[in-house]
Structures are given as C-alpha cells and as structure tokens.
C-alpha positions as CSV (number, residue, x, y, z in Angstrom):
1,X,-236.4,12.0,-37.0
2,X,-232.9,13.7,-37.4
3,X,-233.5,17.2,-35.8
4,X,-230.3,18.6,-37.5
5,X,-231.6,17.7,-41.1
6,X,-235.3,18.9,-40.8
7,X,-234.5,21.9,-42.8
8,X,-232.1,19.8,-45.1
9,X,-228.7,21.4,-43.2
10,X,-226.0,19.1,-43.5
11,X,-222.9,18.8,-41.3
12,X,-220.0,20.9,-43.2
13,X,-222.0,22.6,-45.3
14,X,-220.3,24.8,-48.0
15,X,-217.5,24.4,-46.6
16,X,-214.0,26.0,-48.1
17,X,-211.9,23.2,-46.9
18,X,-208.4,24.4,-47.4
19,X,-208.9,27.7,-46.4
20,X,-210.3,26.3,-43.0
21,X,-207.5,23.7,-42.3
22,X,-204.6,26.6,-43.2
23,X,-206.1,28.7,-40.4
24,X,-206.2,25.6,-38.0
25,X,-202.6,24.5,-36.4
26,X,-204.6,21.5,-34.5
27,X,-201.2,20.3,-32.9
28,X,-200.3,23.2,-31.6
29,X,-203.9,24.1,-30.0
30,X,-204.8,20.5,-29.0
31,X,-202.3,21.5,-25.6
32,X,-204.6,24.1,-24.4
33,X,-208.0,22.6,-25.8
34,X,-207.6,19.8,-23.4
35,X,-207.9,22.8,-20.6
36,X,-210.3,24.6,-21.8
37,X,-213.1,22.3,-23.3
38,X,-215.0,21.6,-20.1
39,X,-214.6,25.2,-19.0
40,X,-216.0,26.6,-22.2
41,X,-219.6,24.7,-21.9
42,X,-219.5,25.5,-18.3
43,X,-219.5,29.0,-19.4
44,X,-222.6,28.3,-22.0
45,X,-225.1,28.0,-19.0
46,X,-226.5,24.7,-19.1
47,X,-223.7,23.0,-16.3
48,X,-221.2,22.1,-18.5
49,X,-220.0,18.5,-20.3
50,X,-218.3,18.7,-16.7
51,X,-215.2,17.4,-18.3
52,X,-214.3,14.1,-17.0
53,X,-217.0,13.9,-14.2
54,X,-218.8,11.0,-16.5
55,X,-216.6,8.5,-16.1
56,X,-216.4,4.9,-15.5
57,X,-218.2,1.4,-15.5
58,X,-221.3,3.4,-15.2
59,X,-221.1,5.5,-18.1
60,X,-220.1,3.1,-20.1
61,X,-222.8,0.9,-19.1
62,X,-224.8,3.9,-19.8
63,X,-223.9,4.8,-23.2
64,X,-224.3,0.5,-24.1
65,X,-227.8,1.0,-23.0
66,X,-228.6,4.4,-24.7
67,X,-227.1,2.9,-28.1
68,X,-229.1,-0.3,-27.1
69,X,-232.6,1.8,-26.8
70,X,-232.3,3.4,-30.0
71,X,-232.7,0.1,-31.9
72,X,-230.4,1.1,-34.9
73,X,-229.3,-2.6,-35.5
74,X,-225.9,-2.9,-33.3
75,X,-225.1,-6.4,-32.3
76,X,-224.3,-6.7,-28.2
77,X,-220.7,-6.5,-28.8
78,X,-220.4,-3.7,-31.3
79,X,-222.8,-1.3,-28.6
80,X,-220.2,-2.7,-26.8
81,X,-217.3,-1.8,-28.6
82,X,-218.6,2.1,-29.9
83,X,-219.0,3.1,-26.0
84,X,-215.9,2.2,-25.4
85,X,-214.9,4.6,-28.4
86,X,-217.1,7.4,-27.6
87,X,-215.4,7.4,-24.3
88,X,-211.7,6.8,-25.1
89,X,-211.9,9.5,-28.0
90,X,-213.8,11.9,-26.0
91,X,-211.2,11.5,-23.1
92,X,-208.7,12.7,-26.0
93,X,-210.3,15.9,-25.9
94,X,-211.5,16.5,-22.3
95,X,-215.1,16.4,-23.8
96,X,-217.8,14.3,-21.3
97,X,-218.5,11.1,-23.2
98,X,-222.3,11.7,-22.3
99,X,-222.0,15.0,-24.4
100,X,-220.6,13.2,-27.7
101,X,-223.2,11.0,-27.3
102,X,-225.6,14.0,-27.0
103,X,-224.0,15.1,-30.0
104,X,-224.5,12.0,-32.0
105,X,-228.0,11.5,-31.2
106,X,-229.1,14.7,-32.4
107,X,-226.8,14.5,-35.6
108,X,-228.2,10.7,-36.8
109,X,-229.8,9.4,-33.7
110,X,-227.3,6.5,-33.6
111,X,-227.9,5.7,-37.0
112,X,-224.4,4.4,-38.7
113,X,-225.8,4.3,-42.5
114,X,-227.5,7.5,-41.8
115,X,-227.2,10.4,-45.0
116,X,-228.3,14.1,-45.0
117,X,-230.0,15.5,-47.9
118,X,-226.5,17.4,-48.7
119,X,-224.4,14.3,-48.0
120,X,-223.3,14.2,-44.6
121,X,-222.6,10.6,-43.7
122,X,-222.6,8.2,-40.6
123,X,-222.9,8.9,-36.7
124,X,-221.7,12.5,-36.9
125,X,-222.5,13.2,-39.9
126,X,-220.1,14.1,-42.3
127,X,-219.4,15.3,-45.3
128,X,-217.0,13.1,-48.1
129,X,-214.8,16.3,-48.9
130,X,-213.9,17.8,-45.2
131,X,-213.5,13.6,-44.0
132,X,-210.7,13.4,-46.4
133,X,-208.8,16.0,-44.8
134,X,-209.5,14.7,-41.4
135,X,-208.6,11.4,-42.5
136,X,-204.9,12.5,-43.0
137,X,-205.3,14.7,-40.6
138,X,-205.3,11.3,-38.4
139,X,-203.0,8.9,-40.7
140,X,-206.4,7.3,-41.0
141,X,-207.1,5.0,-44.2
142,X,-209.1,6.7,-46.8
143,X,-212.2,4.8,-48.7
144,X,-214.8,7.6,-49.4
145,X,-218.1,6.7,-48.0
146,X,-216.9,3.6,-46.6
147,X,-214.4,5.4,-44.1
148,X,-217.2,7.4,-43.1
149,X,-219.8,5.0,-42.5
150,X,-217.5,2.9,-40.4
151,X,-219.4,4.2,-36.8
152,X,-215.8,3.9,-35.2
153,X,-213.5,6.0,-37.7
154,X,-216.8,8.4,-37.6
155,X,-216.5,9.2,-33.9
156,X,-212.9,9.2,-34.1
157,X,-213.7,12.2,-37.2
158,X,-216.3,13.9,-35.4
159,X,-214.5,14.5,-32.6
160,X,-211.5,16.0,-33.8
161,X,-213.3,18.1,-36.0
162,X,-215.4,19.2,-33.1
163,X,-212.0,20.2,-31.6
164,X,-211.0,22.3,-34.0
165,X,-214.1,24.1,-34.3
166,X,-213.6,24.8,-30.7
167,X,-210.3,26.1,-31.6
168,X,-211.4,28.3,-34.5
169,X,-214.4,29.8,-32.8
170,X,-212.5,30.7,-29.4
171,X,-214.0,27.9,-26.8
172,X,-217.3,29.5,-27.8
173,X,-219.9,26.3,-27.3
174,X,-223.1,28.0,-29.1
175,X,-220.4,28.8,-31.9
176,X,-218.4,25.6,-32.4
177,X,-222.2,23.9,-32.1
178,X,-223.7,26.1,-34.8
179,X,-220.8,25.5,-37.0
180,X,-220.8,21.8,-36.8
181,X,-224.6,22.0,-38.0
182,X,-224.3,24.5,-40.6
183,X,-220.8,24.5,-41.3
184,X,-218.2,27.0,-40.3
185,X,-218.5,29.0,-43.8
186,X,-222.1,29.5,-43.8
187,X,-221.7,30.4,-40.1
188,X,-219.3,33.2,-40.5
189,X,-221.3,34.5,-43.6
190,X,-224.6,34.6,-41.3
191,X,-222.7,36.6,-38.8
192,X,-220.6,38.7,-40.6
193,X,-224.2,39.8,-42.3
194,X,-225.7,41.0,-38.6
195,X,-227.8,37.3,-38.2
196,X,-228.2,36.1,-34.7
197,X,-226.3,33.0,-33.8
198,X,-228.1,30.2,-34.1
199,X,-229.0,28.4,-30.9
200,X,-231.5,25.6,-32.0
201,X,-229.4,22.5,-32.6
202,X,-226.9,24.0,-29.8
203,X,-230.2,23.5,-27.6
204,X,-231.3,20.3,-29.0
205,X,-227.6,18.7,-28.1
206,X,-228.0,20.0,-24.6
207,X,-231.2,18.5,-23.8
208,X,-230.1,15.2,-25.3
209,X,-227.0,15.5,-22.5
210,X,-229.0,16.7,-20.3
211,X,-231.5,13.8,-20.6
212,X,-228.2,11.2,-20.2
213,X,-226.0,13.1,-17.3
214,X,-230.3,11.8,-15.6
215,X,-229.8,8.1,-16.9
216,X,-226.5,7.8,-15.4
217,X,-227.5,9.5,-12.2
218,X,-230.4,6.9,-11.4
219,X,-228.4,3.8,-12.5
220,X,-227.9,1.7,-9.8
C-alpha cells in the first residue's frame, strides 16, 4: 500500500511549472542548501537526517537489504547499484541516505513501475510535466515516461527537486514534505486559505527513517 496515494494525491500536483522554476535560482542556493539541510530536520523534532552521520559500508549494506526486503523485483546487482545512487545523490545535497530511502518508501515503497492515480511515476513519484523541467534542469536525456521510470534518473530527479523545495519553502522540513506530496501549488493555496499544514505524509517519512537509522544501528 502507497501511503502517499491513499487519497489519490500525486507527487506535483497542479503544479504551475514555470512559475515555480522562475522563482527558484537552484545554482545559486545549492551553496547554502548543502549547510543547511541537516540542520533544518534537526529543527523539525524527530533527530534529524543527521546529515552525513549514515555513512559507509554499513549503510550501504543497509539500504541493499531494505531494497532487498521489499521484494519489488531488483536483480542482486541493480539493489546493488540504486544504493549506491541513493547515497552518492543524497551526499550531493547533505541529505542522510537513510532519509531518501525513507522518502522513497513512503512515495512507491521501492516500486520502479509504480503510478499514482494523477500520474506520478517511478521511485519518487513524479509527474511527466515538472520531470521535464528537471530533466534540463540536469542536462539529463528526455524520453517521457521512460526517463522517469528509469529508478536511477528518478532518484537523481527526486532529489533535486526535494532541494529546491527546501529552498522555496525556507529549510522548513514539514513544508518542503507537504509540498512534495501535494505539490507546492496546492500547498500554498491550503495555507494562504488559513488550512493547517499538513503533517501526515511528513510523519509517515519520519517513521520509515526512523525505522532504518534502527536497522543500521543493530547491523553487525
């Protein structure tokens, strides 16, 4: 079961894509984001990604095993090779590899053909029409739904994108976490209109990290 789609909430929803990316100058934020990541879910109260503390053999290991255990088809040497994505890409933004895995679970549960009910597509679920733009965004090659369900490309997208939410939302964790579910548009809307922010999937992500910063602590 895909927590983030039980109400049929895509990633990116309604999203007004070239208003967002003219408000976002990723290059020039990415010096300070590396800075602030870690420090930003410190501040949301549940300890933090902890910036690079998961690190090494046995996070790797780790994340292998936790894509191993949710049985979604990866050969041995493609596990392999998407840990040692998740890690390298998260390393890119100071952001724990254990949390992007958090992340993904809760977004497709490790699925890579995985599809939302509005169209979000792949391990981090997005959508055709904001993947586009983060496909230039990252001189990456462009095939529509193939890009996107390529599980490598995906966490390469996701990430970024999680970035700049970051960015646009001021380090704010619950923020940049609700907007990734519901999509920075609807977000503001639900604010600007005196809703509560919404702290459900934000909650759901920190359990699943929660549950692998414990798996890498009793590893041997």
């Amino acid at each position: 079961t895909r927590p983030a789609q039980e109400s049929g909430q895509g990633m990116f929803k309604d999203m007004q894509t070239e208003t967002f990316w003219a408000r976002m100058d990723f290059r020039k934020a990415v010096l300070l984001l590396g800075l602030t990541v870690a420090v930003a879910f410190w501040a949301y109260g549940r300890g933090g990604t902890g910036g690079f503390l998961s690190q090494g053999k046995e996070v790797n290991g780790a994340l292998h095993d936790i894509i191993r255990d949710s049985r979604t088809g990866f050969p041995m040497e493609e596990a392999r090779r998407l840990a040692e994505v998740i890690v390298d890409e998260s390393r890119n933004y100071n952001i724990d590899p254990l949390f992007t895995a958090a992340l993904i679970k809760t977004e497709s549960g490790f699925r890579r053909g995985a599809r939302s009910e509005k169209g979000a597509l792949g391990l981090m679920q997005i959508r055709l029409s904001t993947g586009k733009g983060i496909a230039e965004e990252l001189r990456l090659g462009w095939d529509g739904e193939k890009t996107l369900l390529n599980p490598y490309n995906n966490v390469k997208m996701g990430l970024y994108y999680l970035s700049m939410l970051f960015e646009r939302y001021d380090k704010d964790a619950k923020a940049a976490l609700a907007a990734y579910n519901l999509g920075p548009t609807e977000l503001d809307e639900r604010l600007s209109g005196g809703l509560a922010m919404p702290r459900v999937f934000a909650e759901r992500v920190f359990a699943n990290y929660t549950e692998f910063k414990e798996r890498v602590n009793q590893r041997p």
